[in-house]
MMTF fields as JSON, N, C-alpha, C and O atoms, coordinates in Angstrom:
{
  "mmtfVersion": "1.0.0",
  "mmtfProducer": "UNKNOWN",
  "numBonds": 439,
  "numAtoms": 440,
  "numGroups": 110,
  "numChains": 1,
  "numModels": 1,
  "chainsPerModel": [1],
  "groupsPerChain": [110],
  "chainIdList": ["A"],
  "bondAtomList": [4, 2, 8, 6, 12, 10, 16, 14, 20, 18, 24, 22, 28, 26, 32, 30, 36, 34, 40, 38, 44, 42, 48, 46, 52, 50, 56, 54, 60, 58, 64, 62, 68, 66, 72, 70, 76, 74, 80, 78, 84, 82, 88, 86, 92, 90, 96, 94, 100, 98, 104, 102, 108, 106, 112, 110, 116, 114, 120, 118, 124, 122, 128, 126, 132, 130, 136, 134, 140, 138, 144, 142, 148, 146, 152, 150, 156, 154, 160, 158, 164, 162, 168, 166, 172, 170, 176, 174, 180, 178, 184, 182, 188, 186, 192, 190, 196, 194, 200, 198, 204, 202, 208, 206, 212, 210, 216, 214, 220, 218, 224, 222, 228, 226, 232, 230, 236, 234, 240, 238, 244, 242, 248, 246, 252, 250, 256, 254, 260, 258, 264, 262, 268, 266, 272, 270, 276, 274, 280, 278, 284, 282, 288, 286, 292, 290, 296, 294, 300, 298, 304, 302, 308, 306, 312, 310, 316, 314, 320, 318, 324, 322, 328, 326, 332, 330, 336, 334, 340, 338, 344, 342, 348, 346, 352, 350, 356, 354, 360, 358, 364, 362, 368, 366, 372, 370, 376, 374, 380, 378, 384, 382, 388, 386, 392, 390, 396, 394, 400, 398, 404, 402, 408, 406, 412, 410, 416, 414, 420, 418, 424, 422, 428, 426, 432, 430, 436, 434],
  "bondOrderList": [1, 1, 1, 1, 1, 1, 1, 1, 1, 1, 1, 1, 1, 1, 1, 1, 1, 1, 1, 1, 1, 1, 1, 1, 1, 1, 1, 1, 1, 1, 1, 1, 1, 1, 1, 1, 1, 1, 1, 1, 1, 1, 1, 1, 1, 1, 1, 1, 1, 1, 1, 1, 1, 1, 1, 1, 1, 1, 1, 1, 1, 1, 1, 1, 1, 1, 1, 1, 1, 1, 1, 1, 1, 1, 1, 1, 1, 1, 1, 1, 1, 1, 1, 1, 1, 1, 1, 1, 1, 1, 1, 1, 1, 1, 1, 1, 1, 1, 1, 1, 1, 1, 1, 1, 1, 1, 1, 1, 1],
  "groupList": [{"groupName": "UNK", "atomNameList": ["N", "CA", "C", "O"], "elementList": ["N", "C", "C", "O"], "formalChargeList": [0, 0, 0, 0], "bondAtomList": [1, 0, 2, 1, 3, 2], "bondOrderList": [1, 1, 2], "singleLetterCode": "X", "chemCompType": "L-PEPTIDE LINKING"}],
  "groupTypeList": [0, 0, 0, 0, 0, 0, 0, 0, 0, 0, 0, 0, 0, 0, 0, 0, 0, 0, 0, 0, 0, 0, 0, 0, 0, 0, 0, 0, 0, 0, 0, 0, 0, 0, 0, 0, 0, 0, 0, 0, 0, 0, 0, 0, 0, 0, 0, 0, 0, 0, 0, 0, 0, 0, 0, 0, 0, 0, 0, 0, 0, 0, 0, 0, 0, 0, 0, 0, 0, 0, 0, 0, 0, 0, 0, 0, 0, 0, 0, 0, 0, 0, 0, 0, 0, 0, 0, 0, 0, 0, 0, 0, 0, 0, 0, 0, 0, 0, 0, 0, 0, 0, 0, 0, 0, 0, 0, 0, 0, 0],
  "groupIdList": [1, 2, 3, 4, 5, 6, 7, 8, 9, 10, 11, 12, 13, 14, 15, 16, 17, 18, 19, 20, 21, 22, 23, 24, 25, 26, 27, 28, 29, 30, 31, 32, 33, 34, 35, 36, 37, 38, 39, 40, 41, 42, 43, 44, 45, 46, 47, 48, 49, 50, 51, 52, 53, 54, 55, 56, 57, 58, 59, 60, 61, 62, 63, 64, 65, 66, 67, 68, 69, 70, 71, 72, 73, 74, 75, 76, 77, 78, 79, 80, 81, 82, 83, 84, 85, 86, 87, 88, 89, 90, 91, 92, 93, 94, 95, 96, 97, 98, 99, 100, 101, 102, 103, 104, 105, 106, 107, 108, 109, 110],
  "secStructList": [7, 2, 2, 2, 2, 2, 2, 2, 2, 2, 2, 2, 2, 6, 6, 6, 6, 7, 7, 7, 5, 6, 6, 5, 7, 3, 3, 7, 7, 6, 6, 6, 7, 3, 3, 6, 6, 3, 3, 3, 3, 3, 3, 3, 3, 7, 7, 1, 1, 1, 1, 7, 7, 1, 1, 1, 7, 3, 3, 3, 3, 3, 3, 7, 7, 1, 1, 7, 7, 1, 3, 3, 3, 3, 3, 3, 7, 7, 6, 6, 7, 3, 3, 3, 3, 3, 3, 3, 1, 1, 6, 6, 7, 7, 3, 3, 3, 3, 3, 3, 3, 1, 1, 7, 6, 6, 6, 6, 7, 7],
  "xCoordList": [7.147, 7.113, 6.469, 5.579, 6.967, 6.297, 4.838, 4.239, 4.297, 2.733, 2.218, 1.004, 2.792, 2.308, 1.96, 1.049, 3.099, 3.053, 2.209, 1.185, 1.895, 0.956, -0.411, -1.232, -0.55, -2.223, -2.428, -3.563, -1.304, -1.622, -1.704, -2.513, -1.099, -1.31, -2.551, -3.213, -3.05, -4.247, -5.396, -6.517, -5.185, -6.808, -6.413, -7.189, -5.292, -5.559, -6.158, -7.369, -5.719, -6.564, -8.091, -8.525, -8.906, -9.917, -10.735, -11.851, -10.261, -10.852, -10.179, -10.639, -8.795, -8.701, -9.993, -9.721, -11.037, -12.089, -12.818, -13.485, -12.562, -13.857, -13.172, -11.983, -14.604, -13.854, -14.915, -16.03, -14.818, -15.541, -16.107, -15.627, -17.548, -18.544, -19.216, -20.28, -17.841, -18.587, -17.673, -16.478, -19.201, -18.801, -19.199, -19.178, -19.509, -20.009, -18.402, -17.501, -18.522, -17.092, -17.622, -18.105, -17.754, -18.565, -17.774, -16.78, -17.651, -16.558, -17.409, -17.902, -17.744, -18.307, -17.645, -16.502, -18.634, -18.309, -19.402, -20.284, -19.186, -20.211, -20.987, -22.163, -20.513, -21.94, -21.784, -22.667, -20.88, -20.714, -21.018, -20.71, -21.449, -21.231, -21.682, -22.695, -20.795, -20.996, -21.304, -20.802, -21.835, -21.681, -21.575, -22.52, -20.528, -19.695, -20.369, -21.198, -19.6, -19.468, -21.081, -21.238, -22.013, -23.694, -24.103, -24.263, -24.214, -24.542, -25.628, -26.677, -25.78, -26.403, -26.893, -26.061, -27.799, -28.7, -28.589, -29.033, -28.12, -28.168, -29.448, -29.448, -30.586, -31.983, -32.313, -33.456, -31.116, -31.765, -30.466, -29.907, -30.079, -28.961, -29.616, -29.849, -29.757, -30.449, -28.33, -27.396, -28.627, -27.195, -28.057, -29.201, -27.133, -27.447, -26.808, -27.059, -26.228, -25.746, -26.246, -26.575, -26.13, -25.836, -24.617, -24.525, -23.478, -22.318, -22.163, -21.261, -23.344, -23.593, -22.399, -22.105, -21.876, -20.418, -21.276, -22.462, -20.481, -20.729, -20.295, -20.121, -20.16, -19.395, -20.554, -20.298, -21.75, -22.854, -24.38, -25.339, -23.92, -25.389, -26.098, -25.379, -27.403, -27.542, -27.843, -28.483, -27.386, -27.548, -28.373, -28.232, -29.191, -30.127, -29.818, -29.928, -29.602, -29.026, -30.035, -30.512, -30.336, -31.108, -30.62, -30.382, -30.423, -29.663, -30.154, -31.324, -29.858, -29.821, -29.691, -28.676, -31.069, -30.94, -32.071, -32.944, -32.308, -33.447, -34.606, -35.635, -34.878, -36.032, -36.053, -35.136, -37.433, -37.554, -37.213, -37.462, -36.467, -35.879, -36.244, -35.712, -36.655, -36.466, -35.687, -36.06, -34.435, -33.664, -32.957, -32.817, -32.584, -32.247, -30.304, -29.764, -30.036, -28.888, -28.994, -29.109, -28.919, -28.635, -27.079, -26.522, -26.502, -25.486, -25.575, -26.428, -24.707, -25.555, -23.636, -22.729, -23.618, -22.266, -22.876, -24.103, -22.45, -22.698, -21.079, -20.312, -20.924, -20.133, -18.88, -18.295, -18.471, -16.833, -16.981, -16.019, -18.018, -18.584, -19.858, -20.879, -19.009, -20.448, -20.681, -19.799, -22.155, -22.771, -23.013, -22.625, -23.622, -23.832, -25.552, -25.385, -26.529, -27.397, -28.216, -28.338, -28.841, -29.199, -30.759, -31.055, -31.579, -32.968, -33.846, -33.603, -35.236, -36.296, -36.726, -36.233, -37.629, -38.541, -39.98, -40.944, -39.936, -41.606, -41.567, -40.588, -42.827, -43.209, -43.773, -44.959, -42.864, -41.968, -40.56, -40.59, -39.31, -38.431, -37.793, -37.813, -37.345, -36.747, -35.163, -34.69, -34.436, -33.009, -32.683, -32.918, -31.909, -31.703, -29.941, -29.432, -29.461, -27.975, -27.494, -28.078, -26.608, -25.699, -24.531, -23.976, -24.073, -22.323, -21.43, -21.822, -20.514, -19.961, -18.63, -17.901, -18.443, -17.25, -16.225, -16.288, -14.981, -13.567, -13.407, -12.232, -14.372, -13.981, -15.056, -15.665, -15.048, -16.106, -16.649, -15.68, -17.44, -18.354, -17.696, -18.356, -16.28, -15.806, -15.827, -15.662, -16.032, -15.549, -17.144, -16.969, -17.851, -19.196, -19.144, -19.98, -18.413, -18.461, -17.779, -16.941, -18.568, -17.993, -17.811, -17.312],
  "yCoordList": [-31.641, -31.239, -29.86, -29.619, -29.025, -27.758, -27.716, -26.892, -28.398, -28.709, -29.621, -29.806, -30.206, -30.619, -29.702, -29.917, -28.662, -27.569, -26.924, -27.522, -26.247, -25.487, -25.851, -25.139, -26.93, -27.494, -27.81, -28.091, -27.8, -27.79, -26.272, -25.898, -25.597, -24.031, -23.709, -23.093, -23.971, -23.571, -24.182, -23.692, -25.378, -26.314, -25.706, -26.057, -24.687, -24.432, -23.221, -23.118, -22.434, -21.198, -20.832, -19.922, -21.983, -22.461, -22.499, -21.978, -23.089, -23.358, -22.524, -22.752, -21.285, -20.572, -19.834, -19.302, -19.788, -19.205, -19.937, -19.503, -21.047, -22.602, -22.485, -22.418, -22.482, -22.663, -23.241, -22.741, -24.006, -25.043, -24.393, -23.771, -25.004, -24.979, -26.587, -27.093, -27.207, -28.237, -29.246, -29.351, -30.063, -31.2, -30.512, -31.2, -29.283, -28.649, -27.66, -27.089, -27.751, -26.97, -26.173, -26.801, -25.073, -23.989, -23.504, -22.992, -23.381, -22.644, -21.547, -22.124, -20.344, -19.372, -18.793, -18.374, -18.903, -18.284, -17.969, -18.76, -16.666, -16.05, -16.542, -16.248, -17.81, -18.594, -20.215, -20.985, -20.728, -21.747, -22.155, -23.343, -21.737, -21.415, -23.194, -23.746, -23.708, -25.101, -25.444, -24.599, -26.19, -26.776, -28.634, -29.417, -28.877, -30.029, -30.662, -31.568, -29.664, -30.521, -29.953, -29.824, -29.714, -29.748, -28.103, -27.356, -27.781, -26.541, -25.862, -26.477, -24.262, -24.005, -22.57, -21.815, -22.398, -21.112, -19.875, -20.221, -18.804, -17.58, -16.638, -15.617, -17.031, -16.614, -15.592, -15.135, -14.976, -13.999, -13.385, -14.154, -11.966, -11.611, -10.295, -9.214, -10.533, -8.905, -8.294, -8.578, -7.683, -6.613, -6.074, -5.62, -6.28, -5.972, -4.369, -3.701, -3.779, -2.485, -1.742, -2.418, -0.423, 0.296, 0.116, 0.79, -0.655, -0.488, -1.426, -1.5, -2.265, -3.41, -4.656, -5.102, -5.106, -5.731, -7.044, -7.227, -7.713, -9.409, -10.079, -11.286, -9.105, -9.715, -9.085, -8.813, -8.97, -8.274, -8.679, -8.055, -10.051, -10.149, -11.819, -12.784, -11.889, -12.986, -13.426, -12.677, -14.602, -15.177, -16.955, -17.944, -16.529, -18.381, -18.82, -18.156, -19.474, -20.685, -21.851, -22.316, -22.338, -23.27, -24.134, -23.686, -25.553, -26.427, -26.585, -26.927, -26.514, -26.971, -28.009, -28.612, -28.67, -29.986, -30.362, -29.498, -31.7, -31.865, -31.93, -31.86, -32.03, -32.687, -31.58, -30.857, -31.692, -30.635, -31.09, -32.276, -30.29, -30.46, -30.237, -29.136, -30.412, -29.918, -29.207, -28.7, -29.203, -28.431, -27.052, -26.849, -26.242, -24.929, -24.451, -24.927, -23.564, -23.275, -21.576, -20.831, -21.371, -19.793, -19.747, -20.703, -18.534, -18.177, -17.197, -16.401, -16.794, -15.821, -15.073, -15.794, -13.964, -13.214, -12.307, -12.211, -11.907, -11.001, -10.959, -11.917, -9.886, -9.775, -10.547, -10.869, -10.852, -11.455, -13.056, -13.825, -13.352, -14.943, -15.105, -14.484, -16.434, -16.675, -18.527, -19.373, -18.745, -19.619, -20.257, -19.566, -21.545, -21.703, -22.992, -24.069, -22.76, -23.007, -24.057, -23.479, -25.48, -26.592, -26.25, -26.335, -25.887, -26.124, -26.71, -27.019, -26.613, -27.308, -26.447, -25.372, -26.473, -25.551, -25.403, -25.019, -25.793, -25.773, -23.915, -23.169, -23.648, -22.432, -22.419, -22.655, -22.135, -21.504, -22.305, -23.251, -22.342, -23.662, -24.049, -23.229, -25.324, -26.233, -25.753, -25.283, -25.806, -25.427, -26.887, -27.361, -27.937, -29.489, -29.365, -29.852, -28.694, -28.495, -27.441, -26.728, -26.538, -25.611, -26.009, -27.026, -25.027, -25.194, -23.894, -22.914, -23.86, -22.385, -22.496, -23.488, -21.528, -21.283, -20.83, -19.896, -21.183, -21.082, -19.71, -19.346, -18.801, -18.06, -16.492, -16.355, -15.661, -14.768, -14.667, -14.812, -14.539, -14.124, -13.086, -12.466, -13.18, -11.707, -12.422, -11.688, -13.919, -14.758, -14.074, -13.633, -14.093, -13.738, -12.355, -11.892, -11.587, -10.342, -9.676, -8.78, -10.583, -10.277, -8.614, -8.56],
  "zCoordList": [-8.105, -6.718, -6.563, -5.747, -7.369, -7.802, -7.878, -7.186, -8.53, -8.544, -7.58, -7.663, -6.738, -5.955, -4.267, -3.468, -4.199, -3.251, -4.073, -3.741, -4.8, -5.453, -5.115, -4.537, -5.502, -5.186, -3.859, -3.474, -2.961, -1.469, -1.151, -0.303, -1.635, -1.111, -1.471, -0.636, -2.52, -3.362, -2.463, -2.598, -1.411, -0.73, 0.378, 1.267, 0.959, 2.34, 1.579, 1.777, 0.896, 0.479, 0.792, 1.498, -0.075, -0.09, 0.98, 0.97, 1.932, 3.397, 4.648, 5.767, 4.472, 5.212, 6.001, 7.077, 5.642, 6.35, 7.412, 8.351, 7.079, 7.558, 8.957, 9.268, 9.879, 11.82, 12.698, 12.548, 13.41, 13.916, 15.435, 16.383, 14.986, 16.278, 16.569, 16.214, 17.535, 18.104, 17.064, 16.786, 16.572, 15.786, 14.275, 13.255, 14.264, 12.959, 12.112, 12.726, 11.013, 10.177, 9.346, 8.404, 9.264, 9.009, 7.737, 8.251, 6.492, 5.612, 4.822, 3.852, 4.836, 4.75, 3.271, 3.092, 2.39, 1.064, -0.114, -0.449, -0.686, -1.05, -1.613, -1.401, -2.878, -3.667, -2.963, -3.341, -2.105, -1.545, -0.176, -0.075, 0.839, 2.04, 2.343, 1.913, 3.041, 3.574, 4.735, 5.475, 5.324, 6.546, 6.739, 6.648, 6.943, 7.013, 6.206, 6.297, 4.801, 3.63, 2.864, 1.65, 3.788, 2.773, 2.665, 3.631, 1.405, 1.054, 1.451, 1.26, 2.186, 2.702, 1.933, 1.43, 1.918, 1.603, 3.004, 4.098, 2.873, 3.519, 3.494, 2.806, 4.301, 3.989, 4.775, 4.75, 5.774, 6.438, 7.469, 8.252, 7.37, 8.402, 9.086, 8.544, 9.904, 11.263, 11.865, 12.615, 11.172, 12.165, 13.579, 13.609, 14.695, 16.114, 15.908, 16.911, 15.109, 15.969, 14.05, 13.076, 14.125, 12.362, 11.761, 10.735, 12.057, 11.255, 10.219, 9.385, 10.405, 9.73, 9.834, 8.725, 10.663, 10.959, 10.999, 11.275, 10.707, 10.894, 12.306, 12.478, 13.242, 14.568, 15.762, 16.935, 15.127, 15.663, 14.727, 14.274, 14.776, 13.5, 13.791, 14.048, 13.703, 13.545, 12.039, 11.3, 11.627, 10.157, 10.357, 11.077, 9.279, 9.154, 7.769, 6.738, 7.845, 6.649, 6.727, 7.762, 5.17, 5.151, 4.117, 2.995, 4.462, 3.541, 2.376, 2.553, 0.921, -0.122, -0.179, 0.173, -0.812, -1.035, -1.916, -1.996, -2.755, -3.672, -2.699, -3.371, -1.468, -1.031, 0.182, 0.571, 0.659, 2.207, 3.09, 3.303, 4.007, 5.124, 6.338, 6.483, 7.135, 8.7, 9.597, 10.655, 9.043, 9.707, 9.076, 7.87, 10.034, 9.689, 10.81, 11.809, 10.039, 11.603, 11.498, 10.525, 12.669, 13.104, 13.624, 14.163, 13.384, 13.566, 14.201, 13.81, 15.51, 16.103, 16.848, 17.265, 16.787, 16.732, 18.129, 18.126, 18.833, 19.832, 20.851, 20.942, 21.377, 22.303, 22.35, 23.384, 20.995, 20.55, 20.8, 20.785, 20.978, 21.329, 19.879, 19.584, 19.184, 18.602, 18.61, 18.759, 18.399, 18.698, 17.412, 16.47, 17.045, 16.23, 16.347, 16.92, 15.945, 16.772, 15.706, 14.626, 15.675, 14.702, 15.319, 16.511, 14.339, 15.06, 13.624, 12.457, 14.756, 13.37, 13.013, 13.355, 12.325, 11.134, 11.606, 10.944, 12.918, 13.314, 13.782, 13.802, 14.07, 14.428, 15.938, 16.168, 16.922, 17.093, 16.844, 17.631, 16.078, 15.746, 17.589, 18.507, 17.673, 18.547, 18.683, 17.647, 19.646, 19.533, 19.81, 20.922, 18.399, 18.623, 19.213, 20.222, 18.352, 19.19, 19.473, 18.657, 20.24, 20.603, 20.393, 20.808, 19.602, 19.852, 19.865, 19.231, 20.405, 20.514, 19.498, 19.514, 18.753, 17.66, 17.929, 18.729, 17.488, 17.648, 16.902, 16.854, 16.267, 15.05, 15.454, 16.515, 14.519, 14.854, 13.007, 12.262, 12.57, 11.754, 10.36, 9.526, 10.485, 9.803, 8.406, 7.432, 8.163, 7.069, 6.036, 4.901, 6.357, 5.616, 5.485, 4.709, 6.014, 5.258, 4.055, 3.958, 3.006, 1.642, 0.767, -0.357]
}
């Protein structure tokens, strides 16, 4: 019974960070960072103010995967509201979904 509470304490641990935008589950971690479930690359973070805070930043993530992709997500933190944004890879990229987050950005500041 002992090990069985243990390994449940241990999978909420794990995913204490993860907070949902929409139909998307975001779990933010330094060599793992997921998005429902598919591993994502952290290719770019602009801080909006000098304190460098994660509750003032936009971040682009690009999925890991064997083959090229089309799609990309921005994460975008401003004014205690953050967004979470599915676009394409064209130049200038497409905004395919919006979703707004239950959470703020503090999970990526490792």
């Amino acid at each position: 019974m002992r090990k069985v509470l243990a390994a449940l304490i241990g999978l909420a641990s794990l995913s204490a960070h993860a907070f949902q935008c929409g139909p998307f589950i975001v779990n933010p971690d330094h060599y793992r960072t997921t998005i429902n479930g598919d591993l994502q690359n952290v290719v770019n973070v602009v801080f909006q103010d000098h304190t460098r805070s994660y509750n003032q930043a936009t971040l682009t993530l690009l999925p890991k995967s064997l083959t090229d992709t089309d799609k990309q997500y921005r994460l975008i933190a401003a004014g205690g509201l953050t967004t979470l944004e599915l676009l394409t890879r064209e130049h200038p990229p497409r905004v395919l979904n919006r979703a707004v987050c239950n959470s703020n950005l503090s999970g990526f500041d490792w």
